[in-house]
Every structure is written in C-alpha cells, then in structure tokens.
mmCIF file of the N, C-alpha and C atoms, coordinates in Angstrom:
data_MODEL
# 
_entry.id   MODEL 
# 
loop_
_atom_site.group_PDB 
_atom_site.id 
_atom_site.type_symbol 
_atom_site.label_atom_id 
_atom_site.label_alt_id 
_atom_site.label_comp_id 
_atom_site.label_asym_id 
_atom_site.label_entity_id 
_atom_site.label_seq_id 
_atom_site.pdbx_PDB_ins_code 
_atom_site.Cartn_x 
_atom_site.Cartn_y 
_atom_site.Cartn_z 
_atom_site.occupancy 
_atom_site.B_iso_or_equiv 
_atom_site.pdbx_formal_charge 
_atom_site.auth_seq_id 
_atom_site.auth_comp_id 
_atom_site.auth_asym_id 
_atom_site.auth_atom_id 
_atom_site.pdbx_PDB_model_num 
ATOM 1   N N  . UNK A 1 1  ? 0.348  -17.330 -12.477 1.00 0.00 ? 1  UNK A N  1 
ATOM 2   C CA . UNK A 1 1  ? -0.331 -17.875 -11.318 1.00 0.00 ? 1  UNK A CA 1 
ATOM 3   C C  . UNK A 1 1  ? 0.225  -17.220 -10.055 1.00 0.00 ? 1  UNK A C  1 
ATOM 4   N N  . UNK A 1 2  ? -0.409 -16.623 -9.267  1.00 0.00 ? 2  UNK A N  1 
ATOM 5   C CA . UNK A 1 2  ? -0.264 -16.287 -7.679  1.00 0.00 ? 2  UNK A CA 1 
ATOM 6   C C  . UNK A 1 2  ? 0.490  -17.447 -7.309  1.00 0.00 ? 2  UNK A C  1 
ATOM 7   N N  . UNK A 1 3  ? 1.528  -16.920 -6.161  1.00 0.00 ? 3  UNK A N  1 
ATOM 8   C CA . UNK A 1 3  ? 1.787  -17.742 -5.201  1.00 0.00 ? 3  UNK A CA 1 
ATOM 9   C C  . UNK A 1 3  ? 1.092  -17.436 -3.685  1.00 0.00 ? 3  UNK A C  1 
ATOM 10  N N  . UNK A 1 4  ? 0.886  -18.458 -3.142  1.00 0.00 ? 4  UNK A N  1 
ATOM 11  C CA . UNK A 1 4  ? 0.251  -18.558 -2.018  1.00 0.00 ? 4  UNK A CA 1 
ATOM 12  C C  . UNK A 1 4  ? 1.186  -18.938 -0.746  1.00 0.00 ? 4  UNK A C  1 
ATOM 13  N N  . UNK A 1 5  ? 0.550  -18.121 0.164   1.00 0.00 ? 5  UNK A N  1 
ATOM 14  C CA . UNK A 1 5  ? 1.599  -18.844 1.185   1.00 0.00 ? 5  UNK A CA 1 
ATOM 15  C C  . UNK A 1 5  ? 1.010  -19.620 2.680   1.00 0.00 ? 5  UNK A C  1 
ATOM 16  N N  . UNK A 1 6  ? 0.699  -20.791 2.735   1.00 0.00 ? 6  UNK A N  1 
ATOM 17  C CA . UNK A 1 6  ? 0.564  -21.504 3.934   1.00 0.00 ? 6  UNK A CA 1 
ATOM 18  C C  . UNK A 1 6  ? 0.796  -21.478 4.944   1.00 0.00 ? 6  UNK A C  1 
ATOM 19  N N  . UNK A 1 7  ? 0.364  -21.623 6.359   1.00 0.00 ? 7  UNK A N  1 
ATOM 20  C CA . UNK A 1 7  ? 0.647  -21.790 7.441   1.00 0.00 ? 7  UNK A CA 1 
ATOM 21  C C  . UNK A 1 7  ? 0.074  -22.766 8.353   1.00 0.00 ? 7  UNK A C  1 
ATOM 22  N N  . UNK A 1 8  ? 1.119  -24.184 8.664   1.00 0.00 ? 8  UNK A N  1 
ATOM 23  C CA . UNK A 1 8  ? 0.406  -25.045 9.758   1.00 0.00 ? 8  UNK A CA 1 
ATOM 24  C C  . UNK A 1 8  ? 0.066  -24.631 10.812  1.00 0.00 ? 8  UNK A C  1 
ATOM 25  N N  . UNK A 1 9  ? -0.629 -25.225 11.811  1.00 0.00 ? 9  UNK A N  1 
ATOM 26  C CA . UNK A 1 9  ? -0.866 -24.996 12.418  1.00 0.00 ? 9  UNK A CA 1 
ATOM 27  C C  . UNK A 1 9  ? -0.195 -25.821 13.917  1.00 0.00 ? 9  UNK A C  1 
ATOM 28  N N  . UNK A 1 10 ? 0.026  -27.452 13.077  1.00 0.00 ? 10 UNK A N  1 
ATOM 29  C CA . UNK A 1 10 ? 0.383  -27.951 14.248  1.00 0.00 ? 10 UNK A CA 1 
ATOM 30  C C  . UNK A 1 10 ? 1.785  -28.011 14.328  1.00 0.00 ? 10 UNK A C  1 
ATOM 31  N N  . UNK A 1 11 ? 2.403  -28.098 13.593  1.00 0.00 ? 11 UNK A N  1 
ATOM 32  C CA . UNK A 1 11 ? 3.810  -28.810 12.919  1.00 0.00 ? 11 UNK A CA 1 
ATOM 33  C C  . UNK A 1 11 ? 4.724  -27.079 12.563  1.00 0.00 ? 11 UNK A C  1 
ATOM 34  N N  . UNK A 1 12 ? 4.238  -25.822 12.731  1.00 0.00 ? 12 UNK A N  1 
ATOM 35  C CA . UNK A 1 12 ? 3.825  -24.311 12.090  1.00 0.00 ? 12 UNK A CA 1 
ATOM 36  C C  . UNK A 1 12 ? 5.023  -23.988 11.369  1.00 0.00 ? 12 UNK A C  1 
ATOM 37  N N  . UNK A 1 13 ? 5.033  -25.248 10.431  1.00 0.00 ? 13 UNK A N  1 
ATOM 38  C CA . UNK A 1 13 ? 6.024  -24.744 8.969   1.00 0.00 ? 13 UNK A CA 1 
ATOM 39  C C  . UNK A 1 13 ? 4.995  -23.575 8.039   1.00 0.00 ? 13 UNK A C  1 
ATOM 40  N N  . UNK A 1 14 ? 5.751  -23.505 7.709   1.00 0.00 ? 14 UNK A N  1 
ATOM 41  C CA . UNK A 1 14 ? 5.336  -22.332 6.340   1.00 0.00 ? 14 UNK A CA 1 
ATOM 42  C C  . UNK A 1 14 ? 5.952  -22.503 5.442   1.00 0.00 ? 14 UNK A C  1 
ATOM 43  N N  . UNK A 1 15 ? 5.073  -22.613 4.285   1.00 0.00 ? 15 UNK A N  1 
ATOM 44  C CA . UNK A 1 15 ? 5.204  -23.064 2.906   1.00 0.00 ? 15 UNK A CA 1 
ATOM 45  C C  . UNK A 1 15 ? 4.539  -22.257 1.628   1.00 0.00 ? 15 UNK A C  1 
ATOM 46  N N  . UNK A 1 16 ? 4.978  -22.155 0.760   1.00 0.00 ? 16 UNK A N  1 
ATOM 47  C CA . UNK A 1 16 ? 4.364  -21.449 -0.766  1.00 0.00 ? 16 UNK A CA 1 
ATOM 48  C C  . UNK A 1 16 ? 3.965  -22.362 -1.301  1.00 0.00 ? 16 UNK A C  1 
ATOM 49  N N  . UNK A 1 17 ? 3.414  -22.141 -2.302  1.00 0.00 ? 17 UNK A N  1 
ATOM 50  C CA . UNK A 1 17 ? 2.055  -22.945 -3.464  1.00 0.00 ? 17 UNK A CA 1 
ATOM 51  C C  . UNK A 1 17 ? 1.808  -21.932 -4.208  1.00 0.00 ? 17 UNK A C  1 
ATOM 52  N N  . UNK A 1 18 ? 2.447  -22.584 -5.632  1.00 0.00 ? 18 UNK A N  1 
ATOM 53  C CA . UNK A 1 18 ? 1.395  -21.624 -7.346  1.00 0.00 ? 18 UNK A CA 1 
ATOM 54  C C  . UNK A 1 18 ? 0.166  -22.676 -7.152  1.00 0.00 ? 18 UNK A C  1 
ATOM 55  N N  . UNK A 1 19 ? -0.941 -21.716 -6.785  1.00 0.00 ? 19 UNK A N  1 
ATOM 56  C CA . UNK A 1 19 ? -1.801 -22.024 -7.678  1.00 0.00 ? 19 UNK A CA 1 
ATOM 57  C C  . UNK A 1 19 ? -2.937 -20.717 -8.141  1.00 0.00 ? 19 UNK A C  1 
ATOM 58  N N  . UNK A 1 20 ? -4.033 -21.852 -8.730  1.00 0.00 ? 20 UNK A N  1 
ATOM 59  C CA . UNK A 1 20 ? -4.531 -20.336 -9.803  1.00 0.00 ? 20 UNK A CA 1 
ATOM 60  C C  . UNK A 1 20 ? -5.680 -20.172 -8.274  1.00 0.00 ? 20 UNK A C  1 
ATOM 61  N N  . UNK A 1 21 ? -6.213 -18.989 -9.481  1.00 0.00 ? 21 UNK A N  1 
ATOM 62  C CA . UNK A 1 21 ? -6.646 -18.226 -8.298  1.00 0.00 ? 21 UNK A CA 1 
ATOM 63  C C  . UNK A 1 21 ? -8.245 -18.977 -8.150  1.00 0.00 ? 21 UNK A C  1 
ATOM 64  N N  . UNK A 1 22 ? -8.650 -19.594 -9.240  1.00 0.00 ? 22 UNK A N  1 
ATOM 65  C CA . UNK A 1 22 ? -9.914 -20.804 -8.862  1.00 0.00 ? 22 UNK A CA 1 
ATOM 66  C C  . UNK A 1 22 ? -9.935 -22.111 -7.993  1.00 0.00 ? 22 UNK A C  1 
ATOM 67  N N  . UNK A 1 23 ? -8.532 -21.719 -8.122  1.00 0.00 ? 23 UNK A N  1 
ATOM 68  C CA . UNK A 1 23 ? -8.132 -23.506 -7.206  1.00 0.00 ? 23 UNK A CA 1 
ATOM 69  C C  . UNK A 1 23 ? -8.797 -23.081 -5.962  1.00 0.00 ? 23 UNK A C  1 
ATOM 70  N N  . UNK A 1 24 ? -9.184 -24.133 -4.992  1.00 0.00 ? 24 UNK A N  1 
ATOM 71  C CA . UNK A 1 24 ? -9.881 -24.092 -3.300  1.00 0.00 ? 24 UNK A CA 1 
ATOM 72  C C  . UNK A 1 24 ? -8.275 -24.374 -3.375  1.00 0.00 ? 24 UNK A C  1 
ATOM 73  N N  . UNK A 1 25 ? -8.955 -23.748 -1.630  1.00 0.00 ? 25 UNK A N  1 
ATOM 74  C CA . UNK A 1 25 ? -7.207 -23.774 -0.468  1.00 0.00 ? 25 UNK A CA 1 
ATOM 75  C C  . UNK A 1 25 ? -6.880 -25.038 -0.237  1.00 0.00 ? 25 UNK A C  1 
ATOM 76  N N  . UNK A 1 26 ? -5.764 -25.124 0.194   1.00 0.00 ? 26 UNK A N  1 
ATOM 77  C CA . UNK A 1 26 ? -5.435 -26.187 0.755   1.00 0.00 ? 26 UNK A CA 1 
ATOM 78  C C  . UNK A 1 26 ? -5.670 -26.278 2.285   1.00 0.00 ? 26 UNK A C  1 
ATOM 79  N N  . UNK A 1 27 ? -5.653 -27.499 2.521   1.00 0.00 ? 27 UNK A N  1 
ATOM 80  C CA . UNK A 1 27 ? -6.652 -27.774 3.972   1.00 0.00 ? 27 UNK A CA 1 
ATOM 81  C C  . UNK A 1 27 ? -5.517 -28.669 5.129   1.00 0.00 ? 27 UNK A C  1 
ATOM 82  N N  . UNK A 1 28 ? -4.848 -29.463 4.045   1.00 0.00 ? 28 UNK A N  1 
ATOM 83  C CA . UNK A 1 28 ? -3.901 -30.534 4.883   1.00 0.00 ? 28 UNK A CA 1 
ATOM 84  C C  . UNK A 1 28 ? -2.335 -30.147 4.908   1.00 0.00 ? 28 UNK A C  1 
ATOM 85  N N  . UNK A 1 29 ? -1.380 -30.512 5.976   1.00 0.00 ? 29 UNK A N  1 
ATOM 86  C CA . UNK A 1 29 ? -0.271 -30.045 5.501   1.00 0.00 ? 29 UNK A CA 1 
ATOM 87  C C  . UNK A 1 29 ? 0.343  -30.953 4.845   1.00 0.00 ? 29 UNK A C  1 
ATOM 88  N N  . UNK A 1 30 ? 1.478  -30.782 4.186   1.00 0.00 ? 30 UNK A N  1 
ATOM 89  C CA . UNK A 1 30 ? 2.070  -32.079 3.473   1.00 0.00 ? 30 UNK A CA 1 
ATOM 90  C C  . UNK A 1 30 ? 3.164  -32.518 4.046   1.00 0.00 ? 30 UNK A C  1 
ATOM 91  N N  . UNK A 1 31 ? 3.813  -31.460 5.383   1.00 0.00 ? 31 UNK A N  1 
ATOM 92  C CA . UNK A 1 31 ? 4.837  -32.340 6.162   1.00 0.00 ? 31 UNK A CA 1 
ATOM 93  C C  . UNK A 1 31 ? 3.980  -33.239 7.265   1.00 0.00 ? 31 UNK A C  1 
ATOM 94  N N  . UNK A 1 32 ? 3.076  -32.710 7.800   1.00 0.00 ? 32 UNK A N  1 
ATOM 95  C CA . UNK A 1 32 ? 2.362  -34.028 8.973   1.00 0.00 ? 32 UNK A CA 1 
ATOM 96  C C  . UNK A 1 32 ? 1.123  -33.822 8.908   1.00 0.00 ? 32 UNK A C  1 
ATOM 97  N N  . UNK A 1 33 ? -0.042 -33.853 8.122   1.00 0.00 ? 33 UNK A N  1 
ATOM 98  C CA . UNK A 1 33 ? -1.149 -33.916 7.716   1.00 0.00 ? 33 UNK A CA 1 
ATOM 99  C C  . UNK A 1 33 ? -1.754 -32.915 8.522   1.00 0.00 ? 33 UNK A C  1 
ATOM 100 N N  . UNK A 1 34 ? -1.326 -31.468 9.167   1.00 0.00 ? 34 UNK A N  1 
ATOM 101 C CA . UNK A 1 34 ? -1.987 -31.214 10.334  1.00 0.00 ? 34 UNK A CA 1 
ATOM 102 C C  . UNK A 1 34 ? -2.820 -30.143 9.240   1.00 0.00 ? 34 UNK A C  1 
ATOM 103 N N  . UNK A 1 35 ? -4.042 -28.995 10.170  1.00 0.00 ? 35 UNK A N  1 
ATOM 104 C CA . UNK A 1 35 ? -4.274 -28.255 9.948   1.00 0.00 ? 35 UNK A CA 1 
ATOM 105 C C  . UNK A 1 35 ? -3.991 -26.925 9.375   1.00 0.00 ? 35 UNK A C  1 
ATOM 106 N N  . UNK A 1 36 ? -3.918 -26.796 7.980   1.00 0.00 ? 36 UNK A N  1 
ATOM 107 C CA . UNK A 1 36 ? -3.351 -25.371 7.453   1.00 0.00 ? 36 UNK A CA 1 
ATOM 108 C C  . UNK A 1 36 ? -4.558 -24.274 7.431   1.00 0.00 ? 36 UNK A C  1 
ATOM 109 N N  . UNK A 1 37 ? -3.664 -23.078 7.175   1.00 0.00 ? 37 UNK A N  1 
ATOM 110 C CA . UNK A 1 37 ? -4.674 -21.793 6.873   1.00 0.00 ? 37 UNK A CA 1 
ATOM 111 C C  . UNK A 1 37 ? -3.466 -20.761 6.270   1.00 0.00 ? 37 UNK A C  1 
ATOM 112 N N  . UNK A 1 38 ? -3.935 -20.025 5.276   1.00 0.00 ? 38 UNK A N  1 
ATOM 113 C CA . UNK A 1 38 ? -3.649 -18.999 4.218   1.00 0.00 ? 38 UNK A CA 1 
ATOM 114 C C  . UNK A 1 38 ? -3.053 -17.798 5.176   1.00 0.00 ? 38 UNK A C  1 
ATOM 115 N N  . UNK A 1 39 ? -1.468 -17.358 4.695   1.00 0.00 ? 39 UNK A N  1 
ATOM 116 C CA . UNK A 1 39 ? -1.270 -16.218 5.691   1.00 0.00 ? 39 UNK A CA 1 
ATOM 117 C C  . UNK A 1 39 ? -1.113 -15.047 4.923   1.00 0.00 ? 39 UNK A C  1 
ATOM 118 N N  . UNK A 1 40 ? -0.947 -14.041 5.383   1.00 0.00 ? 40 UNK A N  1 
ATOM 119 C CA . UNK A 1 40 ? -1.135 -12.518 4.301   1.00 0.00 ? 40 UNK A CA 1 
ATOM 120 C C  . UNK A 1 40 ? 0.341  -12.064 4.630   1.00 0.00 ? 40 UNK A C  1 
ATOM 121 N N  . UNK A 1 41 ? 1.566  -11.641 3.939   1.00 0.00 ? 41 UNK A N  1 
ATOM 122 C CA . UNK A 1 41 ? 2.100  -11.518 4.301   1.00 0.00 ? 41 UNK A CA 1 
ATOM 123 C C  . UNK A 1 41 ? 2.348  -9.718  3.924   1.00 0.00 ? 41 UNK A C  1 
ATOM 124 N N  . UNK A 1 42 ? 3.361  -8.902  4.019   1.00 0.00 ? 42 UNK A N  1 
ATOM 125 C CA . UNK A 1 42 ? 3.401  -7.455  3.955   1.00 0.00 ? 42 UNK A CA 1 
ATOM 126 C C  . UNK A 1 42 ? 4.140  -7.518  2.315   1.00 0.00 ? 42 UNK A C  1 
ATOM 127 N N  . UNK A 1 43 ? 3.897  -6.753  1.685   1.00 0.00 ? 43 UNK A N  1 
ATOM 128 C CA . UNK A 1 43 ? 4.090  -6.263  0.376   1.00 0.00 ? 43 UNK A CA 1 
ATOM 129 C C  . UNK A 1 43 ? 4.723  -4.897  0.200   1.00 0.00 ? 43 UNK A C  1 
ATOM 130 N N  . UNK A 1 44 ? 6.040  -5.088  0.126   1.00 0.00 ? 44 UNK A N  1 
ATOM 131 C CA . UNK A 1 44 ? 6.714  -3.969  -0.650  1.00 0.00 ? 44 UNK A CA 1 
ATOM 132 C C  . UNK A 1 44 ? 6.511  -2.643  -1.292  1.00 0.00 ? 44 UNK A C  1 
ATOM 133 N N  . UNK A 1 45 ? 6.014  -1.920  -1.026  1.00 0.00 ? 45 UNK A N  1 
ATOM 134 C CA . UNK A 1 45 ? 5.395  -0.764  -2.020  1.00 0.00 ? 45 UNK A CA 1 
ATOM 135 C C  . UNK A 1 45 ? 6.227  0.592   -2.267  1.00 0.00 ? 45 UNK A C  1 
ATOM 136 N N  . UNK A 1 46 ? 6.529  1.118   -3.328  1.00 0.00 ? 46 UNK A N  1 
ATOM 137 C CA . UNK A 1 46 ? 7.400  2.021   -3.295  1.00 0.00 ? 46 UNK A CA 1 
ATOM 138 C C  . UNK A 1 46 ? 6.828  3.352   -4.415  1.00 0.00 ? 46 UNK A C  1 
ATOM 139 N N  . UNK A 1 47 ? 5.980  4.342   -3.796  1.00 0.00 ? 47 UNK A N  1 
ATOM 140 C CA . UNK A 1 47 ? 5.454  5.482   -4.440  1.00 0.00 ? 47 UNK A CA 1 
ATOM 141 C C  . UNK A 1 47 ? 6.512  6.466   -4.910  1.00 0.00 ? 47 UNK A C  1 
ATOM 142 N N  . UNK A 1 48 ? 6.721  6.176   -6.209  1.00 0.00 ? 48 UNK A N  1 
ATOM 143 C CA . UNK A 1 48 ? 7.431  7.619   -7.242  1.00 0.00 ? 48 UNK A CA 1 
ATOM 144 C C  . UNK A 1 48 ? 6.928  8.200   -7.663  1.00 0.00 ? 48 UNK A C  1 
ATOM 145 N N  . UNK A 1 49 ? 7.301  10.092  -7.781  1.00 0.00 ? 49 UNK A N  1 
ATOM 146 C CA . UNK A 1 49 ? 6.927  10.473  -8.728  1.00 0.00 ? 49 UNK A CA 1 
ATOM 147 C C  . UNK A 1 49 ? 5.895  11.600  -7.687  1.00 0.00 ? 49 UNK A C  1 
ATOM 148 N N  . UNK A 1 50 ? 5.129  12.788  -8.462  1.00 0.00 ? 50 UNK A N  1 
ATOM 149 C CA . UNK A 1 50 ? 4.882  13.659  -7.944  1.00 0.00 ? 50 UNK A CA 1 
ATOM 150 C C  . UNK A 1 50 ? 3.322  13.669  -7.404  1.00 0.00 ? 50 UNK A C  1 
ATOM 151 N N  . UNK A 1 51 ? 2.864  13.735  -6.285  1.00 0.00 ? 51 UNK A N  1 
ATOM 152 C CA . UNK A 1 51 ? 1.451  13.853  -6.153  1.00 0.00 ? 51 UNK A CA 1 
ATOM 153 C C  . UNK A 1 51 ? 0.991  12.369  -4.962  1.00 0.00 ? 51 UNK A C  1 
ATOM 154 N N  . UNK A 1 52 ? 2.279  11.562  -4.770  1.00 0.00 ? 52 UNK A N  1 
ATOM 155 C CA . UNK A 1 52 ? 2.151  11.082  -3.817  1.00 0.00 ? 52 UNK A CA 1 
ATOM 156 C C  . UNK A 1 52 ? 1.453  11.122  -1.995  1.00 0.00 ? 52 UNK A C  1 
ATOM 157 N N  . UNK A 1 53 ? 2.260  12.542  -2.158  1.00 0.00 ? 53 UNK A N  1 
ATOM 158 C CA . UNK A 1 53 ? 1.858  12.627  -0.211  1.00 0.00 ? 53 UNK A CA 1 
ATOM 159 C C  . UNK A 1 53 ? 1.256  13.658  -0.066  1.00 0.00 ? 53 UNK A C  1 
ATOM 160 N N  . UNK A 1 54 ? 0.715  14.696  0.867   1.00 0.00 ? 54 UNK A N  1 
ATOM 161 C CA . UNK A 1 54 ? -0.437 15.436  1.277   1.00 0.00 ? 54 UNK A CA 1 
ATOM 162 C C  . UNK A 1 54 ? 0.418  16.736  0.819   1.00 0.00 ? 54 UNK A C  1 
ATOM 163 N N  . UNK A 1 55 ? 1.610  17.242  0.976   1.00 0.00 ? 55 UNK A N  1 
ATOM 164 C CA . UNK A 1 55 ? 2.548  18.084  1.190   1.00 0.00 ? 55 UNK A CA 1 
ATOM 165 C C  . UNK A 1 55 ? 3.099  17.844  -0.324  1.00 0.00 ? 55 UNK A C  1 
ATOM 166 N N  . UNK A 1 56 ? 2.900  17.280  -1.232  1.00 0.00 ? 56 UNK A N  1 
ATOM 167 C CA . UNK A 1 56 ? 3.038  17.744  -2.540  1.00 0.00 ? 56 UNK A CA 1 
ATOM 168 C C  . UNK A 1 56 ? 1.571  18.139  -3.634  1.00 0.00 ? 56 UNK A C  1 
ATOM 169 N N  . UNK A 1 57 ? 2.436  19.537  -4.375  1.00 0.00 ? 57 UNK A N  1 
ATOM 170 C CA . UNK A 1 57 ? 0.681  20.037  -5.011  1.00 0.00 ? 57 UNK A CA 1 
ATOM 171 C C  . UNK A 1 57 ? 1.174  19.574  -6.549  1.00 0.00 ? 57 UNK A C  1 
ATOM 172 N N  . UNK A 1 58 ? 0.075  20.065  -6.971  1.00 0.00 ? 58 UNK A N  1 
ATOM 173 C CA . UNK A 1 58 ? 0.340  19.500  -8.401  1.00 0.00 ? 58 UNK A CA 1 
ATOM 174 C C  . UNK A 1 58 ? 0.837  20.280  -9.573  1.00 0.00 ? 58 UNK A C  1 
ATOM 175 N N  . UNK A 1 59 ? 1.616  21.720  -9.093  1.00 0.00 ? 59 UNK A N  1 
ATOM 176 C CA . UNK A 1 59 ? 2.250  22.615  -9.899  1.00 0.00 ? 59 UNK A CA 1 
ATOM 177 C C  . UNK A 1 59 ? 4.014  21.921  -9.694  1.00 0.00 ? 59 UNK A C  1 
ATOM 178 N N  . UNK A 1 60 ? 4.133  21.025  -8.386  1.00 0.00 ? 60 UNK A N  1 
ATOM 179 C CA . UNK A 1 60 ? 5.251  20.597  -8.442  1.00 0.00 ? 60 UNK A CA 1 
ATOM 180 C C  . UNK A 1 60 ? 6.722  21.760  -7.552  1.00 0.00 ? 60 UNK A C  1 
ATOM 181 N N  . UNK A 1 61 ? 5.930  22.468  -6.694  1.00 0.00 ? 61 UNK A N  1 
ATOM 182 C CA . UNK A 1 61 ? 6.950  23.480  -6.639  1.00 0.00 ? 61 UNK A CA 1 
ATOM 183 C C  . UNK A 1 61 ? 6.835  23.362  -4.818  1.00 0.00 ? 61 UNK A C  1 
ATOM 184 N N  . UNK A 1 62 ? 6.122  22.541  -4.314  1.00 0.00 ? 62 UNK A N  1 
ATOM 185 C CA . UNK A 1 62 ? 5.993  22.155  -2.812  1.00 0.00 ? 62 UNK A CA 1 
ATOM 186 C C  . UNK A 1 62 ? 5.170  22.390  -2.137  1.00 0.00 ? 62 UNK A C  1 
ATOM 187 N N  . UNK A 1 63 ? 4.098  23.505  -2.075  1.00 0.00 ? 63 UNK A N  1 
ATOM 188 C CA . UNK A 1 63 ? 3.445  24.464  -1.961  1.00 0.00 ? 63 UNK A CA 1 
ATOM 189 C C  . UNK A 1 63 ? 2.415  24.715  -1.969  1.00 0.00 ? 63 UNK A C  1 
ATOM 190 N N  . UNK A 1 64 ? 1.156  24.856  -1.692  1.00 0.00 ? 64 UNK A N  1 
ATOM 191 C CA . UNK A 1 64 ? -0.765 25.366  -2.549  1.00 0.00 ? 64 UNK A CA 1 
ATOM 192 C C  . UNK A 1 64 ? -0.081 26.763  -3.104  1.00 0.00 ? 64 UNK A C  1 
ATOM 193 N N  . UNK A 1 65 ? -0.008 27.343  -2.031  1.00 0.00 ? 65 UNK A N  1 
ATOM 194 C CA . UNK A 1 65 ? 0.230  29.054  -2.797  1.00 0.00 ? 65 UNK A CA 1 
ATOM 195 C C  . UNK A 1 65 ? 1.620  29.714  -3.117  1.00 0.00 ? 65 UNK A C  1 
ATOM 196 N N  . UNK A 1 66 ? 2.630  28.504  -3.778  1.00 0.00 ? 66 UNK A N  1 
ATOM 197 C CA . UNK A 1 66 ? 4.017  29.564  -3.903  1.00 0.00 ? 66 UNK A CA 1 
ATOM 198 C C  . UNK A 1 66 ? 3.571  29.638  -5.331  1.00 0.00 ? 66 UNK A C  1 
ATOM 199 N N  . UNK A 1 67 ? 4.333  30.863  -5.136  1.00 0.00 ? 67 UNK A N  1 
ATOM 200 C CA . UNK A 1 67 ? 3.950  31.650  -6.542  1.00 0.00 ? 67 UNK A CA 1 
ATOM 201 C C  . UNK A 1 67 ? 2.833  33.018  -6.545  1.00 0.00 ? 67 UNK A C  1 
ATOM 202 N N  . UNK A 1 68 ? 2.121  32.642  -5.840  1.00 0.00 ? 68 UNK A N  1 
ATOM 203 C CA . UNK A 1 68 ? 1.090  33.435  -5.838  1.00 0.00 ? 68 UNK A CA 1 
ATOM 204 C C  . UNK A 1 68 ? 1.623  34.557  -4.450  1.00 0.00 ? 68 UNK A C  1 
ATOM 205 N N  . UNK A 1 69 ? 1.489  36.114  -5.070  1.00 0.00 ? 69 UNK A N  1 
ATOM 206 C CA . UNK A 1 69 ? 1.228  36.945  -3.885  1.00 0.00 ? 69 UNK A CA 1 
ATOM 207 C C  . UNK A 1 69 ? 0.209  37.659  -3.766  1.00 0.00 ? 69 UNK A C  1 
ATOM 208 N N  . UNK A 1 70 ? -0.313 37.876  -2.870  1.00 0.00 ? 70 UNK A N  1 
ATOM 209 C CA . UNK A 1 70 ? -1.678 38.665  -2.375  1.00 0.00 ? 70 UNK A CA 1 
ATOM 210 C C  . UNK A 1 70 ? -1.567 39.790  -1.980  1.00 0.00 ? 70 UNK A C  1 
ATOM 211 N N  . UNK A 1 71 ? -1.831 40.593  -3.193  1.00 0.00 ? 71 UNK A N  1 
ATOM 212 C CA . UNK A 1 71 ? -1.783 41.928  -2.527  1.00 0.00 ? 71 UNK A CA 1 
ATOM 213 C C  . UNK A 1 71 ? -3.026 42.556  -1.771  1.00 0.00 ? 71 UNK A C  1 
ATOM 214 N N  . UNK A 1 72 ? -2.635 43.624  -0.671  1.00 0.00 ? 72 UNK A N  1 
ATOM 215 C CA . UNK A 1 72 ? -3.691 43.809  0.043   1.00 0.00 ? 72 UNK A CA 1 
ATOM 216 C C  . UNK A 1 72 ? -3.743 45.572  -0.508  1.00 0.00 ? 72 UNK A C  1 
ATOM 217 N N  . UNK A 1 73 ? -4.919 45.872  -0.447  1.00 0.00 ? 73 UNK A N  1 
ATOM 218 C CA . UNK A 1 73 ? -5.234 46.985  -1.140  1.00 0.00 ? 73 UNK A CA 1 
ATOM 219 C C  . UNK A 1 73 ? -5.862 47.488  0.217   1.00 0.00 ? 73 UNK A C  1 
ATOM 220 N N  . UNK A 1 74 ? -5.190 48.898  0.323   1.00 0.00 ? 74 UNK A N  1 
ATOM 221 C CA . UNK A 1 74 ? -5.681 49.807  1.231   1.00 0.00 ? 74 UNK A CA 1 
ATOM 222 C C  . UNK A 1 74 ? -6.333 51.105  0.623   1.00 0.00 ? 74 UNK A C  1 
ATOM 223 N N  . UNK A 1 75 ? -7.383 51.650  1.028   1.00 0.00 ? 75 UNK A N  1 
ATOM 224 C CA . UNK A 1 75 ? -8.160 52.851  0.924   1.00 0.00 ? 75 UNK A CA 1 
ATOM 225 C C  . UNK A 1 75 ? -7.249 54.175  1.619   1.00 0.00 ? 75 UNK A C  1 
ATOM 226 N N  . UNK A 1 76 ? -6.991 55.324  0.886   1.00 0.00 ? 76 UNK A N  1 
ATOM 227 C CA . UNK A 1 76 ? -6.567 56.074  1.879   1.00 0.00 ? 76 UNK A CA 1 
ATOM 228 C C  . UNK A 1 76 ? -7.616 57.442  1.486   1.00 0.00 ? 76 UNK A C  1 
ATOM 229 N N  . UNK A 1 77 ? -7.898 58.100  2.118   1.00 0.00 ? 77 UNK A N  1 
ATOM 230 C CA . UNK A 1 77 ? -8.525 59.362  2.234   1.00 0.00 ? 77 UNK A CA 1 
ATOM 231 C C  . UNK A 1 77 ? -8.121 60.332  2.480   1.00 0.00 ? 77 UNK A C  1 
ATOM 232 N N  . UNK A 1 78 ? -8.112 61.555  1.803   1.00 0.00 ? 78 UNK A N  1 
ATOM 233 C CA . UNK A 1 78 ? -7.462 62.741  1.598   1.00 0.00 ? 78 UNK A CA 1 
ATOM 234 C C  . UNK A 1 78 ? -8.215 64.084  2.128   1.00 0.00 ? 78 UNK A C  1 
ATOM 235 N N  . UNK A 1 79 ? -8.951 63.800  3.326   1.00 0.00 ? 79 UNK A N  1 
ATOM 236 C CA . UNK A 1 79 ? -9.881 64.706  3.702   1.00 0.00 ? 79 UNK A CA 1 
ATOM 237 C C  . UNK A 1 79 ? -9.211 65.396  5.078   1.00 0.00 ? 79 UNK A C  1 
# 
C-alpha cells in the first residue's frame, strides 16, 4: 500500500496515511477537524549506469566519434 502524505490546512500539521490506492482522500483532519489536502513531496532518484546523460554514447568511451578518424583525401596533379 502507498503511503500518503496530508496537509492541514488550518491547524498545518502534516501527517502520513497507508492507504490503497482505491481508497478516496481524506477530507478531515484528525488533530482539529480542519480542512486537509494531499501534498507531493520530492523523491529521491539516483541514475546508474551508462546512457544516462546527453554526454554519454553508447560505445561507452565518452564520445559520438572517438575512435573514429577521418581521413581527408587530397587529389594531386602531376601536370
């Protein structure tokens, strides 16, 4: 079951609640009957591993083109 986390409005404790995720919100507070509403709080997130950010490719070596050299081919004429 999710935990939920509350916020009064009048009284502006903040409180958690398991419940499932069909249950309706809760509406009343349970320290002074005032007005509650549902708060969102920030979530932890921690990306490992390769292919995460813009600046990693997927050969793993840092790069689009390491590895690769381009040779440039010149014409020369013997006239």
């Amino acid at each position: 079951m999710p935990i939920y986390n509350y916020s009064c409005e009048d009284c502006r404790e903040s409180f958690e609640v398991f419940q499932k995720m069909s249950d309706q919100p809760l509406k009343v507070c349970p320290s002074c009957g005032g007005k509650i509403h549902k708060t969102i709080n920030r979530v932890g997130v921690v990306f490992k591993g390769k292919g995460f950010y813009s600046t990693d490719s997927k050969d793993g070596n840092g790069s689009k083109g390491a590895g690769k050299k381009s040779e440039k081919v010149t014409e020369s004429s013997d006239s």
